[in-house]
C-alpha positions, 0 to 999 in steps of 0.5 A: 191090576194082575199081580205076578206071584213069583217066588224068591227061592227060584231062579226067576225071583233071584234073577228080579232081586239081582236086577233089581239090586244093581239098578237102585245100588248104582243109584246108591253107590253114586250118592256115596261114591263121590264123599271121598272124592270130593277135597280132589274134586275140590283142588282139580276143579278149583272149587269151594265148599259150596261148589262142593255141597252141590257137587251132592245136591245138585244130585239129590236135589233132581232125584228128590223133585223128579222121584214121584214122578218116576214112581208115577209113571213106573205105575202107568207105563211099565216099572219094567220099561221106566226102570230101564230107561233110568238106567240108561239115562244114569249112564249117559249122565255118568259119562258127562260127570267123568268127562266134565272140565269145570265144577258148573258142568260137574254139578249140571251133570250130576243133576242130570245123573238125578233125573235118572235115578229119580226114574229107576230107582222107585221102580226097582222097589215097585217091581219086587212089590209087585213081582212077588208073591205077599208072603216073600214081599218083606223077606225080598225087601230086607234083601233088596235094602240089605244088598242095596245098603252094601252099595251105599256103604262100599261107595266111599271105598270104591271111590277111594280106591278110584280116586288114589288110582285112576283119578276121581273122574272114574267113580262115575265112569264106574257106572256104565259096566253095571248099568249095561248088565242092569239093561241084560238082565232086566230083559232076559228075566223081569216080567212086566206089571203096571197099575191097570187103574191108572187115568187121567192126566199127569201132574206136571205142574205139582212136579215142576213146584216140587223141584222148583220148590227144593231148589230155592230152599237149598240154594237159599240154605247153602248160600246162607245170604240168600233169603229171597231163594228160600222165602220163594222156595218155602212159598212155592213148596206151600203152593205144592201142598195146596195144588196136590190137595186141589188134584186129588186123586190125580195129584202126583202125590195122592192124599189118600196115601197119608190118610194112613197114620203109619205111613204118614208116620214113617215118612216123618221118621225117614225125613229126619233120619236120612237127614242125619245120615246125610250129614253124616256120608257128606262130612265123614271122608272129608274129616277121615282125610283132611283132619285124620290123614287118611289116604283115600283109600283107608277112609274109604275102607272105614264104611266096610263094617257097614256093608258086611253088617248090612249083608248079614243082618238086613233080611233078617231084620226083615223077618224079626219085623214082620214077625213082632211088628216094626216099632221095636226094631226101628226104635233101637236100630236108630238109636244105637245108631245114634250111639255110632254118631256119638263116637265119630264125633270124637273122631278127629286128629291123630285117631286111631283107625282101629279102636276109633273109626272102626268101632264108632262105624260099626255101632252105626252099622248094627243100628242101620241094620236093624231099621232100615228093612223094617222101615222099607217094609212098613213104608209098602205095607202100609199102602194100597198094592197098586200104589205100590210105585207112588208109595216107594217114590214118596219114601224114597223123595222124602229120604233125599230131601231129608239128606238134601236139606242138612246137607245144605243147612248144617255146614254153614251152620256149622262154620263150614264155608269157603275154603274150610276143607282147606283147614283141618282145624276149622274143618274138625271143628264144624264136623264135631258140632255136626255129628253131635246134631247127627246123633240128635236127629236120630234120637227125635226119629226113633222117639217118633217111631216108638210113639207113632208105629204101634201096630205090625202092618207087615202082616196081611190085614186079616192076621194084623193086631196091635203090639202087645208091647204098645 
């Protein structure tokens, strides 16, 4: 595959990056946009808990299921032309989200808001992997992740803004400016690159058992007296696992790629410790209004540390990785993390904003700075070029099952069902009990880290050597 080897410093690669970034930060910000509408979404639409945990799953849920092929068929057809037909499918299923009448079209829709997400946002990391040239790969990364991060983290105050304005329905009206800037400039300014290599026919069946897969065990886990679901969903993820090992190389998830013990690795780490982060973005607005008092506004703003952190310190937690390798970034960003989870366990009634929130979310920002541009990084290095697409989907699917799964497990788990965003007690109690398993999650990912990534692979291969440190 003929690779283009464009620069960074020049104005074609700020162009790529800026498309780039705006196309998966729609993606993004319409994961957290929605956290703080949820008890409006909840009164207006006469929904309960469960309505709301799939108000965010039904999203995730597509964008998981449908991310590898997305990735795939970026590779085969174009990650240029796949990438702008997710951005245009995103928006049309933005549009029926905000014009949505009932909670069951609500989360119909939002399914379908996946299935565009699951389309552009494995291209948007495949194009810079494969636009740039080698040497500026990790330091694009950390910007796509850094700036991409930025959306994640200024959607709850974008969408506490929205909501205490205009209404809830506008934070997903919000995303058809930016996706028709997204299509302008993907156009006018990103070039064209696909796997050469690529044959044979899709794996059609392996995606349609991955989604089916997800959807049992997450209706099985949100509606916790439904064991039949998750048996069937568990039973079909397994019959996932042997087809794709029976396919191989034409699988949807090719085999060879967890050969590699880092990347293997580093999925495990992403499964658990975007779980834990998911947890955290679903229960976080909630708690911050319905037990706090906050306005949606202010609960919103409490995220703000994480997106000035993540747009100081992600690319250059970048070059730090790529200079002395991944392991030691990952392992103290996640657990100072965890330390951020611990403090807003003991957010509750009457905090302050100022010595409370505020200081718990930014120790989670210093931590999400630190990890999350070495573990993109690492995810693409330690994978084949022309893989670069399936690699960026794996990872990418793995992170929202993650999410996907705790956020369906932990409420009822945690005694948040029914009506229980209703009652600040019974509410502050359940978000308590699950930080604190938020915290815990992210210590087993960076223990993982520590013991799994042992080598700096964001070198080229020839300058590769251990960590001195291991």
């Amino acid at each position: 595959m003929a690779f283009a080897q464009v620069r960074l410093n020049t104005p074609q690669g700020r162009w790529i990056l800026l498309a780039t970034v705006l196309g998966s930060g729609m993606a993004m910000l319409d994961s957290t946009v929605v956290n703080v509408a949820l008890p409006f979404i909840g009164d207006d639409l006469n929904a309960d808990m469960a309505g709301l945990q799939w108000t965010i799953n039904a999203y995730t849920l597509t964008l998981a299921g449908l991310i590898l092929l997305g990735g795939g068929l970026g590779d085969r057809y174009g990650r240029r032309k796949i990438f702008l037909i997710g951005t245009v499918w995103f928006a049309l299923a933005s549009a029926l989200c905000g014009l949505a009448p009932t909670i069951e079209i609500l989360n119909l829709s939002r399914a379908l808001q996946g299935v565009g997400g699951a389309l552009l946002t494995p291209g948007s990391l495949a194009i810079i992997q494969a636009s740039f040239c080698r040497e500026d790969r990790p330091r694009a990364v950390g910007a796509w992740s850094g700036l991409g991060g930025v959306a994640s983290a200024i959607g709850p105050l974008l969408g506490g803004w929205l909501v205490q304005g205009p209404g809830w329905r506008w934070a997903f009206l919000i995303n058809l400016p930016f996706a028709a800037l997204v299509v302008w400039v993907t156009l006018r300014h990103v070039p064209e690159t696909r796997d050469e290599q690529a044959h044979g026919r899709f794996d059609v069946a392996g995606s349609v058992l991955a989604a089916l897969a997800l959807a049992g065990i997450t209706y099985g886990l949100i509606e916790s007296g439904a064991p039949i679901p998750l048996g069937l969903g568990i039973a079909l993820a397994i019959a996932f696992v042997v087809l794709e090992i029976r396919r191989s190389p034409d699988a949807l998830v090719p085999v060879g790629l967890f050969s590699d013990r880092v990347f293997s690795a580093i999925n495990v780490v992403t499964l658990i410790m975007y779980g834990a982060m998911g947890i955290v973005f679903f229960l976080l607005g909630v708690q911050l209004q319905v037990v706090s008092g906050f306005s949606p506004i202010a609960a919103g703003s409490a995220l703000l540390p994480v997106t000035i952190l993540m747009m100081l310190l992600s690319a250059r937690a970048g070059e730090v990785a790529k200079r002395i390798g991944p392991r030691w970034p990952m392992t103290i960003g996640i657990l100072v993390a965890a330390l951020g989870f611990v403090w807003l366990a003991y957010v509750g009634e009457g905090s302050s904003y100022w010595l409370q929130v505020i200081p718990a979310v930014t120790v989670f920002g210093l931590g999400l700075s630190a990890a999350v541009a070495p573990l993109t990084a690492t995810v693409l290095a330690s994978a084949d070029e022309r893989y670069a697409g399936t690699a960026s989907g794996v990872n990418n699917a793995v992170a929202r099952t993650g999410s996907l799964l705790m956020v369906a497990a932990i409420p009822p788990l945690v005694g948040l069902v029914g009506n229980a965003f209703e009652d600040p007690a019974l509410f502050d109690a359940g978000y308590k009990q699950a930080m604190w398993i938020s915290a815990v999650l992210m210590v087993v990912s960076a223990l993982l880290t520590f013991v799994t990534i042992r080598t700096n692979v964001l070198v080229d291969d020839r300058e590769a050597v251990p960590d001195s440190r291991s």
